[in-house]
N, C-alpha and C positions, 0 to 999 in steps of 0.2 A: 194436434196440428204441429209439426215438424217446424213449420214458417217463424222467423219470430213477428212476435204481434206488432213490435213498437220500432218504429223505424230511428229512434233513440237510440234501442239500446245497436242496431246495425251498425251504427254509427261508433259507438264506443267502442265494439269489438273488434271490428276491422280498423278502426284506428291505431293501434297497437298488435295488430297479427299479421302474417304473413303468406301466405297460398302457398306453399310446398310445390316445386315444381314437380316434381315426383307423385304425384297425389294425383291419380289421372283415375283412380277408381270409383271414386265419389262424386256427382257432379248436382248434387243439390246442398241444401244449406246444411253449413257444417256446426249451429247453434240453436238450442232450442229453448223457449220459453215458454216451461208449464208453471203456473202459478207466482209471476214474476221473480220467477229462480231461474238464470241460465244456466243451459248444460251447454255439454257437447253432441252431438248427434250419435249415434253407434255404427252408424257407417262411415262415417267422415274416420280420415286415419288418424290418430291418437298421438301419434307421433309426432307431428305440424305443432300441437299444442301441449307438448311434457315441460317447458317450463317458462308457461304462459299463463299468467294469472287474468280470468276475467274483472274486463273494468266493470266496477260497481256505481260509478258515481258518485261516489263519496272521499276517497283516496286519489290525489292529484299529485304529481310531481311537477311544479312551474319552469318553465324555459331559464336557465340560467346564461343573464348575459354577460355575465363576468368568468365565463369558462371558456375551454376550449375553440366552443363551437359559436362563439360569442358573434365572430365576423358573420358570420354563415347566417345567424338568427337577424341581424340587423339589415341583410340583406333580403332576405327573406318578407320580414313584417317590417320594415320600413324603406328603405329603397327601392326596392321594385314597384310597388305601390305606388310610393311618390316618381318615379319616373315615367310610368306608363298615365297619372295624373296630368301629366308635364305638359306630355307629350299629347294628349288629348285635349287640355286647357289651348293650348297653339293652336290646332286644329280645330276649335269650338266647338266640340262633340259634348257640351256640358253637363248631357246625362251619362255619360259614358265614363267621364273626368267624377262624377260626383262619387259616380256606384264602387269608384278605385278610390277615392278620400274618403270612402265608412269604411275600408280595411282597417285604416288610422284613426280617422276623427269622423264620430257619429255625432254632432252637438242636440240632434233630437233626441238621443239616447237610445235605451231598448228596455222593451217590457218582456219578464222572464215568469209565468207561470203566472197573469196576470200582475205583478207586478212590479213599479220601476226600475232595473238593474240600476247600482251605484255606480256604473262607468262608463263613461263617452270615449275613451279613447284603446283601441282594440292593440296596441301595440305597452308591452307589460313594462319598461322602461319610463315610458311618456306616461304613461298610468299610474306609477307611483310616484315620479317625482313631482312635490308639489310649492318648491322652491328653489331659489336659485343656491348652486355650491357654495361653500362661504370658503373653498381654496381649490381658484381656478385652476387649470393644467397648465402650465406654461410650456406651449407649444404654440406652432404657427401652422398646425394642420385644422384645417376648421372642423374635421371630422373626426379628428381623436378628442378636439376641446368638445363638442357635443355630447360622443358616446361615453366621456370623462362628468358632463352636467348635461343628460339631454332635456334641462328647459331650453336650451338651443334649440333643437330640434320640434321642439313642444311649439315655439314663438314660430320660427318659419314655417312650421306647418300652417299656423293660424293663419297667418299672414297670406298662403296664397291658397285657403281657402276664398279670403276676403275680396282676394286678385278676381277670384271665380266668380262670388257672387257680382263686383259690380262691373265686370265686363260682359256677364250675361245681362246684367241690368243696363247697360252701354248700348249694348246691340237690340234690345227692346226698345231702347230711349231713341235711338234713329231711326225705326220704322216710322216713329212719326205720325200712328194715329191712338184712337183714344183710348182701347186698347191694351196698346203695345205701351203705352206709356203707364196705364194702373200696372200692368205688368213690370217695368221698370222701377217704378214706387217702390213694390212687395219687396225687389229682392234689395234694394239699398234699406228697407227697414228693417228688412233680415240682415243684413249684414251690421246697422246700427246696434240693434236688438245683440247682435254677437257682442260690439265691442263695449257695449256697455256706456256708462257716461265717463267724459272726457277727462282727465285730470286738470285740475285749474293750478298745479305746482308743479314744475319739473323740477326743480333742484330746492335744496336748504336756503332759506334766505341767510341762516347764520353760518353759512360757509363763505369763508374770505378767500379768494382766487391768489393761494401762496407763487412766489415767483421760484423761479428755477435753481436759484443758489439757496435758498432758503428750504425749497423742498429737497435739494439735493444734501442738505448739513442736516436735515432731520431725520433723512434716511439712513447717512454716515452713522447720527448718535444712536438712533433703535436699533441698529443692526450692530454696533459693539456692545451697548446693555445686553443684546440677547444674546451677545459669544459670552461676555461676563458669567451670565446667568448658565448658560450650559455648560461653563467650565466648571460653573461652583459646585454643579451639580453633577458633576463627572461624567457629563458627557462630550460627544462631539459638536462645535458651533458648525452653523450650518451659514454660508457665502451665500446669501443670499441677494443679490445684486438686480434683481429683476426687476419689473414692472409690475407685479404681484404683491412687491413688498413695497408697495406706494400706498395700501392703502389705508387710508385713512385723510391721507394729504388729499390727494383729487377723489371727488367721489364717480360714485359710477355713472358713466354715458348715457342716456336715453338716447330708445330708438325714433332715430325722425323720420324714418318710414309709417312706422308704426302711429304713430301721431299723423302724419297728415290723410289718414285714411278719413277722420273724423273732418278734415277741411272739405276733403274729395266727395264726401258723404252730403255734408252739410250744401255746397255748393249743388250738388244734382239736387236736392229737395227740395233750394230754394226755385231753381229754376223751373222743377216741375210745377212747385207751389204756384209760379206768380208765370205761368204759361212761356215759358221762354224755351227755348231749343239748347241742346245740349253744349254751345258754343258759346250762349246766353243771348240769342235773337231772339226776338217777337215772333208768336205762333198764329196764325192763322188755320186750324183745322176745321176739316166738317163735320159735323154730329156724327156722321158715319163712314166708316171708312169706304174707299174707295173698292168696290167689288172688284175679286180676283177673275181676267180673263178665263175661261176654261180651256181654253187650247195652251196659254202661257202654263196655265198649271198643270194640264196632262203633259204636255212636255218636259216639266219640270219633276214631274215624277217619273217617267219615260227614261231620263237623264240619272233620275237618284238609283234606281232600277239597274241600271246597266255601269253602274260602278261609280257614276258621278254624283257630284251635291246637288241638290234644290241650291236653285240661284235665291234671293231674297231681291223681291222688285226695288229698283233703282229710284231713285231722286230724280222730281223733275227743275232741272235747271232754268237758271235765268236767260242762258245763253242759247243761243241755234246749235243745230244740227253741226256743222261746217266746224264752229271753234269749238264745238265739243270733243269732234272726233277730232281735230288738228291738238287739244289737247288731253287727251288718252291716248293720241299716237306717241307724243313724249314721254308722259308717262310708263309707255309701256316699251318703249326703245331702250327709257330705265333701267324698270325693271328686267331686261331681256341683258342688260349689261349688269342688274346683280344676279342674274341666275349664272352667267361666265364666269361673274365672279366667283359663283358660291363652288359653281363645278372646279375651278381652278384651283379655290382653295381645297376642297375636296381633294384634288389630284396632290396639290402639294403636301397635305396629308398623310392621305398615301402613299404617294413616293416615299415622305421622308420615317412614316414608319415601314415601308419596303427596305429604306435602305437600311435604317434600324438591324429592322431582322435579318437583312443580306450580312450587316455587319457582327451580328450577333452568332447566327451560323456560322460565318467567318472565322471567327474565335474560335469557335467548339471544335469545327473542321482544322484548322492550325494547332489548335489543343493534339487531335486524334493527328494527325500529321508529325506531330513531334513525338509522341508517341512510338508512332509505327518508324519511323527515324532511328527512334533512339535502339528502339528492338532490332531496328535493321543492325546498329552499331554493335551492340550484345550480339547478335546472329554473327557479324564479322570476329568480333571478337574469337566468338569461342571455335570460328571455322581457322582463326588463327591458331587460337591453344592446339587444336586436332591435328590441325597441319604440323606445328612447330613439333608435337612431341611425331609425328609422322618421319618428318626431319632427322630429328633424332634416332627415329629407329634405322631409317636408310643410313647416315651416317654413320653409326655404329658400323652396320655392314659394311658403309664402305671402307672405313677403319679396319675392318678385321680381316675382309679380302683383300687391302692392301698388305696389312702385319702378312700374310697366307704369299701372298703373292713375291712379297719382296724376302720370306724367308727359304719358301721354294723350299726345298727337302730340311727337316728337322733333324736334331742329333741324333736321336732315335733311330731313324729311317736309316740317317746313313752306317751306323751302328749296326744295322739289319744289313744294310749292303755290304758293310766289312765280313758281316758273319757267314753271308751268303758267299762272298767271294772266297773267302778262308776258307771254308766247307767244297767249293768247288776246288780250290787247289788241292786241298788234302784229298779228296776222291779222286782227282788226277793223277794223284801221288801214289793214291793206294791203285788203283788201276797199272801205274808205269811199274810198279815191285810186282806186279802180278803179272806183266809182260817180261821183266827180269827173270821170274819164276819160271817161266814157258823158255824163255832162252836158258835158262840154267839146264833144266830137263835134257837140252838137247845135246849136253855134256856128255860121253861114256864114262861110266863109273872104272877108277881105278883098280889093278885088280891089287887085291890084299885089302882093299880099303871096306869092299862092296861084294855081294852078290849078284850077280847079271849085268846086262847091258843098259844102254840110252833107254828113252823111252820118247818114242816118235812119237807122239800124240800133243806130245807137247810143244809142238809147234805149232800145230792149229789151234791149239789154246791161247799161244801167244797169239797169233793171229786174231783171233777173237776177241784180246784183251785190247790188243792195238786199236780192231776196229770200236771198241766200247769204248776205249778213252779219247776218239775221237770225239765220239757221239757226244759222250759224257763233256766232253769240252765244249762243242757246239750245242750241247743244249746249255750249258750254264751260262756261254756267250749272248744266246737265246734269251735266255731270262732275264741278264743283265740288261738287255736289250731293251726286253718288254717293261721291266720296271723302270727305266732309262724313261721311255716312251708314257709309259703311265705318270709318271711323274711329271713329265711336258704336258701331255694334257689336261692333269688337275690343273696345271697351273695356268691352261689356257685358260680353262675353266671358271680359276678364279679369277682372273684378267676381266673375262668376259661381267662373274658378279661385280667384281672392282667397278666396271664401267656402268653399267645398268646401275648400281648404288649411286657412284658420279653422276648417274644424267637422272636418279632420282632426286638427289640433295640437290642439284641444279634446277630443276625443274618445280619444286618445295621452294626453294628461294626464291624462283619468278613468282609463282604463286602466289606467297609469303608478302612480296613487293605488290601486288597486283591486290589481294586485299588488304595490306597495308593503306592502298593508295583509295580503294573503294571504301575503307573506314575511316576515309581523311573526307572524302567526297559523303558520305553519310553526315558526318559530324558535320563541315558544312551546310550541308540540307539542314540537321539540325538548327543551327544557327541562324540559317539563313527563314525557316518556319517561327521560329522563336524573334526576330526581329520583325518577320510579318504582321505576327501576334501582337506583337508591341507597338507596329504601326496602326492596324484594326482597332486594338483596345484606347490610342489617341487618337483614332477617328472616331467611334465610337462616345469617349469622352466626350471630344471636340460638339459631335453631333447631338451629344446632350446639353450641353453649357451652351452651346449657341444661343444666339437671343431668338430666333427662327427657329425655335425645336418645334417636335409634336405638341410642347402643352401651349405654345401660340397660337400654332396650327390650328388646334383644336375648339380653345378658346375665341380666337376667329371665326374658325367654322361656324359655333354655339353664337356667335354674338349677328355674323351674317344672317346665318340661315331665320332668327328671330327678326330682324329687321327687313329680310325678304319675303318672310310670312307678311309682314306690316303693311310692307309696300305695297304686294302683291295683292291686298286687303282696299288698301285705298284706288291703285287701278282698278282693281276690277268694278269698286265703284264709280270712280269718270266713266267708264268702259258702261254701265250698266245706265249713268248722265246720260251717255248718249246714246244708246239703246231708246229711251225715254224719250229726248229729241226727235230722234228717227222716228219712234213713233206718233209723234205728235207731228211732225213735218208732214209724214203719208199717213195721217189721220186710222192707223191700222194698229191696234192696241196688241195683235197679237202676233205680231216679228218679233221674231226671236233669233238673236246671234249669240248671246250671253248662254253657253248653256251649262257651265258649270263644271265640265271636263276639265278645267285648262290648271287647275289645281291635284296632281297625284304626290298623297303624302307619302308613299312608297318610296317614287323617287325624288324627296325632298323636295318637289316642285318647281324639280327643271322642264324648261318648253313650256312654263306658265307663259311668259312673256311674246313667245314665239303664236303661243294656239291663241291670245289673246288678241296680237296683232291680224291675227286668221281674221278675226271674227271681226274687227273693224275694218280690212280690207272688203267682206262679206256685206258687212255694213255700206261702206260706200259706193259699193258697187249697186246695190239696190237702191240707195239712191239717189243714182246716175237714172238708172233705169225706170225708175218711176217716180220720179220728179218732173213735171210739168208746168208750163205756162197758168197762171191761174186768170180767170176773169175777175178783173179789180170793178168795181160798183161802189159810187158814192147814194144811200140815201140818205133823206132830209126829212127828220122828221118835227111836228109841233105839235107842245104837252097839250097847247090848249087845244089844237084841233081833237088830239087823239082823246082826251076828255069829254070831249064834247061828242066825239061821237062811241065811247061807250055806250052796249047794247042794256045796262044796268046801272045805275048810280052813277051817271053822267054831270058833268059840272063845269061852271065857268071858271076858268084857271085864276084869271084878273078878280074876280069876285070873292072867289073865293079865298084870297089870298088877304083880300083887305078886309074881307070880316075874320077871319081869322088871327089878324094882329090887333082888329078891335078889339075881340073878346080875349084872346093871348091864349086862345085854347081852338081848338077842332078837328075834324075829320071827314072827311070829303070821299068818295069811291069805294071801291073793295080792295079786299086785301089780291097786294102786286100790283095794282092801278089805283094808287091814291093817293092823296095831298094830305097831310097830317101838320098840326102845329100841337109839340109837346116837350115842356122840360126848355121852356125860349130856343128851339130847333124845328123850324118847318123842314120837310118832306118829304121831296115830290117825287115817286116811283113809277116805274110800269115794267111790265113782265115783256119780255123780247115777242116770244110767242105769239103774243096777242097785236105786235105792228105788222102780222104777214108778212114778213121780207121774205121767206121763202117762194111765197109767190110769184113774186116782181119778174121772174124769169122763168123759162119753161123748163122743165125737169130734163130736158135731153143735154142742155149747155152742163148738166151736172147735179149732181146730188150733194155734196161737200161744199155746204158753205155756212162761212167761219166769219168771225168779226177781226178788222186787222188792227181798227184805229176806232174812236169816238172822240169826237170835239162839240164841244156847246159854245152857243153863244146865245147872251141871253140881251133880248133887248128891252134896255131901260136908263133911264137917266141916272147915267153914271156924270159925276164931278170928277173935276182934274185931280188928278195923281189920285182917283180912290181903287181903292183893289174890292176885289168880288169877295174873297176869301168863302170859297165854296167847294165841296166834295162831292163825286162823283164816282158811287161804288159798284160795286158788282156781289149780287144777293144768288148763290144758286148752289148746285152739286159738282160743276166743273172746277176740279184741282186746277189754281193757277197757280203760276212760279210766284215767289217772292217777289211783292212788291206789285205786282201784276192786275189786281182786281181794285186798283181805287186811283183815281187823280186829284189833284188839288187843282181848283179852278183862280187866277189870279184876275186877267183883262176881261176876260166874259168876251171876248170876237172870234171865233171859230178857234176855241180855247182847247189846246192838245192835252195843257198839262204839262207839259213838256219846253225848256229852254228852246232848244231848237227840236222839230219833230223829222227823224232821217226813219224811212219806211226801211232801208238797207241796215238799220242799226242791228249788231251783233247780237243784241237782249230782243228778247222779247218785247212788243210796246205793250201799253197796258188792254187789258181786254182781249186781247189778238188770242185766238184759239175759239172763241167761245161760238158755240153755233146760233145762228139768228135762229132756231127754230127754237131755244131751249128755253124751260118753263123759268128759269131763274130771272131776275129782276135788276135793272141798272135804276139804282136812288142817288140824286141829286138834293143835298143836305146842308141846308144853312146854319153855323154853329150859334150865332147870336143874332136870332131874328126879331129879338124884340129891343133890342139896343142899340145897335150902332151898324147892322143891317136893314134897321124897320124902315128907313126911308126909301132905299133902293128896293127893297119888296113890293112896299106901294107903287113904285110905277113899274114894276115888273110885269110886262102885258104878255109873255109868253116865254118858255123855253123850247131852245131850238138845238137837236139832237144833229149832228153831221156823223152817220155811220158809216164807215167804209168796210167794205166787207169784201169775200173773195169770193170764186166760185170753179169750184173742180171734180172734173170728172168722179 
């Protein structure tokens, strides 16, 4: 089998390998394990792994956080962890927050091969240090002083483990049944269990509180003994002027967060212990909690479903419908003006690191601007060199077409035209003797001198010679001519180069002037970029030194958006109050407006306030709409009648009242209709149920009827100024508000219980809710029936019940 067997060792080797992107020929496993030896496979390519050692399990190299990559590791296994903790702790996802704090801190530990691994904390830093530095960093960064001793790190972790458990145990302890409150117990004993027992000593007793001049001459004197001592020993003293070199004088701080976990602890336990509510009220619960609607809960998972929370069912309040919702309208008007805020600060944010980085780009762009500036300047520059020696060259020319121009024929030349001239005279010459010759010819020879005569011929020679030394004249006049002429036109010639050289060294000098004046405008831009830069880099400053930077910003943002979560925590339950009102107004357990959207941690839980106001405009609109007139109904009822006409264990009220304070004992009827005397406390009970008020009226005037008010009055010989001092409770399954299920009886005459009794009062009156049909029981309770009530008892001839009750559709 090619596969490996152990999903171990998979683990180990692709931990340390890499897939070869090039490796597209093999596409099964490229390790095999025969007889707990791993190879390589022989079709996997070989190459991927030439110098890759498989891991054995036994050979480790530990994360070094004092290296390089040191930032990189603590981000890694401690920051991210605790951030995404953070950020789930806020949001109450507390399995989600727990499963991200065992990265870091497992306190139940872990079992390795059946048994217990020696390490609870997953981050190798926090794992070995197992005391505090004895030479703190001296620095003001809280995260260099850690990563320098991370028992920092080690302590705040703990600490908002702690935060975890008793805010989960917070949010158990306000559901408020019985429960949800063992539930609450478990995780503050867990949390105790963490922190172990209290310390009974914070500081030295024999440490004396030195004063400031005294601490400050004793630091003066240790701190020169120690230059003494380092000189003597050839080295450097070391200025140590800090707050690190105090110690000794003040000792070290304790944490008073830390410490009052154990008060916050101590306090929820007591309250649990001695039945008090998390505020420390008196608890009234029922054996069982109140069953969950099934439409509130299919909705509420319908809701979780589709992206939103399960709502957790609301408190029911002391107050109506009307001042509940008129107070979660403020509430949430509130919070609707911290979500503006939170988005505002947001923006400011924003902006001010947008203009950060507008101004940071700035610079870089001004940087690159001055640059290309300066190269512009270099580029002119050397367009000047090119030109300037350009210049030079035209100049030259035109220097030497001038010299050409203004010398016009050379010595030379004219030297040539002497020779040429002379050459033509002298062949004129010789031409005119050669015409001499022709005339001589035409002489007759002497006689005696000569033999024969003239010789004609010779005159046509002359003739010939005449017209040759014409010729010969007029060509040399000819050449003079043409050289005459040739030499006028070189010289136009050069006139012409003279000018063109002129109107180039003119033309070079505009030039010259023109990027002269573009490398003046350069070097300005220059300047004028580099002053930019210097303006940007003092806005920049500026926009960091401000007292309104980003880390205000930020730190707002961090401290709002936590107090917005808070807020947003406490409306939603007014908000969830009066949901609870509502439904107890239109007697309908399962309306629902609260549904749990109105919180998106996405977007930091803006239009919380807005979707919540939604759902109380929702609210009061329903009940507008189905809010009705009720039929008010007083009956009257009498204990002794209704005694007496039980169908079982029936009895005389007055009878049985006065042997029962004979004997200082008894019990009279069934249980929910009966008269008891025990523990010096008669009473007198009956079950609603069983007085048929539901009857009294015909089922069409309404099904919905509720108790609004009880008053007794009991008739008996009462003496002046004496009080009844008598209780009248309510024994059943219907959740009343605080305060709501019992009265104290004073005058005994149609006795409310109540100073003044206003039916329009904003609370609730007591009893009000409760259905006449319901099996639960109203007991009337004398505290001290055999002492200083036993006289009014004995003439006590009846009690008399005044129910007022409603009735609606």
């Amino acid at each position: 089998d090619d596969t490996p067997r152990s999903d171990e060792f998979i683990a180990k080797v692709f931990l340390i390998t890499q897939k070869n992107k090039n490796d597209t020929a093999w596409a099964g496993p490229h390790f095999t394990n025969k007889g707990g030896v791993i190879g390589i496979h022989k079709s996997s390519d070989v190459s991927m792994f030439a110098n890759i050692q498989i891991h054995n399990g036994t050979t480790t190299e530990p994360l070094d956080f004092n290296s390089a990559s040191a930032l990189y590791y603590w981000e890694l296994f401690y920051y991210t962890p605790m951030m995404c903790f953070q950020r789930l702790l806020q949001e109450k996802q507390f399995d989600e927050a727990t499963k991200w704090m065992n990265y870091i801190y497992n306190p139940a530990g872990y079992i390795v091969n059946g048994e217990i691994a020696p390490w609870t904390w997953n981050c190798r830093p926090l794992e070995e240090t197992t005391s505090w530095n004895a030479n703190p960093l001296d620095a003001i960064d809280p995260d260099a002083v850690a990563q320098n001793d991370p028992t920092h790190y080690k302590v705040a972790t703990f600490m908002r483990l702690l935060d975890q458990l008793i805010l989960r145990g917070d949010m158990a302890y306000r559901e408020l049944t019985r429960d949800a409150l063992n539930e609450a117990k478990m995780w503050y004993v867990r949390a105790l269990e963490l922190l172990g027992d209290e310390p009974e000593d914070y500081g030295s007793s024999q440490w004396a509180a030195p004063s400031l001049s005294v601490a400050a001459s004793q630091t003066v004197q240790a701190a020169y003994q120690q230059d003494l001592t380092m000189l003597g020993r050839g080295g450097v003293p070391k200025n140590l002027r800090t707050a690190n070199s105090l110690v000794g004088l003040f000792l070290p701080e304790y944490n008073p967060a830390l410490t009052d976990y154990w008060k916050t602890l101590r306090l929820r336990l007591f309250n649990l212990r001695h039945n008090l509510s998390i505020d420390g009220q008196p608890l009234s619960l029922a054996i069982y909690a109140e069953p969950t609607d099934p439409k509130a809960l299919l909705t509420s998972m319908v809701q979780a479903s589709q992206g939103g929370s399960a709502v957790l069912p609301g408190t029911l309040s002391l107050y109506r419908f009307p001042v509940m919702l008129e107070r979660a309208r403020n509430l949430v008007a509130q919070l609707t003006q911290f979500g503006t805020s939170l988005l505002s600060m947001a923006e400011h944010d924003d902006a001010d690191e947008l203009t950060t980085l507008l101004l940071k780009q700035g610079m870089e762009l001004a940087t690159q601007s001055i640059r290309i500036q300066q190269r512009t300047v270099d580029e002119v520059d050397a367009d000047i060199a090119v030109l300037a020696e350009s210049r030079r060259s035209a100049q030259n020319r035109l220097d030497k077409y001038q010299r050409l121009y203004d010398e016009d024929i050379n010595h030379g030349e004219q030297r040539a035209m002497a020779l040429l001239d002379a050459a033509a005279g002298q062949s004129l010459a010789g031409q005119a003797l050669s015409i001499a010759e022709g005339v001589a010819d035409l002489v007759p020879n002497v006689f005696g001198f000569a033999t024969g005569g003239s010789r004609w011929g010779a005159a046509l020679r002359a003739s010939a010679s005449v017209l040759s030394l014409s010729a010969a004249a007029s060509q040399s006049s000819a050449e003079k001519i043409s050289r005459s002429e040739t030499y006028r036109r070189r010289r136009q010639e050069w006139e012409i180069q003279r000018d063109n050289a002129d109107g180039e060294v003119k033309q070079m000098d505009a030039q010259l002037e023109a990027l002269k004046i573009r490398r003046e405008s350069a070097q300005m831009q220059v300047e004028y970029q580099e002053t930019q830069q210097a303006h940007t880099q003092a806005q920049l400053e500026l926009l960091q030194r401000k007292f309104t930077n980003k880390a205000l910003y930020s730190w707002m943002r961090g401290k709002l958006s936590a107090i917005y979560y808070q807020f947003f925590d406490l409306t939603q339950s007014f908000s969830l109050m009066a949901q609870e009102a509502l439904r107890r107004e239109l007697n309908d357990s399962g309306v629902t407006f609260i549904r749990g959207d109105a919180w998106n941690g996405t977007t930091a839980g803006l239009m919380a306030g807005e979707t919540l106001s939604l759902n109380l405009a929702e609210m009061e609109k329903a009940w507008l709409e189905r809010d009705e007139r009720a039929l008010e109904v007083t009956r009257t009822v009498s204990l002794a009648q209704f005694y007496q006409a039980l169908s079982s264990d029936n009895f005389n009220l007055a009878e049985k009242l006065t042997q029962f304070l004979r004997e200082g004992k008894g019990n009279a009827g069934s249980s929910g209709n009966e008269l008891k005397l025990s523990n010096r406390q008669i009473e007198a009970s009956m079950r609603l149920s069983d007085l048929n008020i539901f009857s009294d009226y015909p089922e069409s005037l309404g099904t919905t009827r509720q108790l609004k008010q009880v008053s007794v009055t009991l008739p008996a010989l009462i003496g002046p100024y004496e009080d009844i001092r008598a209780v009248l409770n309510y024994g059943g399954s219907i959740v009343m508000p605080r305060g709501c299920s019992a009265i104290a009886l004073s005058h005994g005459v149609n006795d409310s219980g109540q100073f003044v009794l206003d039916f329009n009062d904003t609370r609730y009156l007591p009893f009000e809710g409760i259905p006449v049909n319901d099996n639960g029981s109203l007991t009337l309770s004398f505290p001290d029936s055999t002492d200083r009530q036993k006289a009014l008892l004995e003439s006590l001839s009846d009690i008399i019940l005044h129910i007022r009750y409603t009735i609606r559709s």
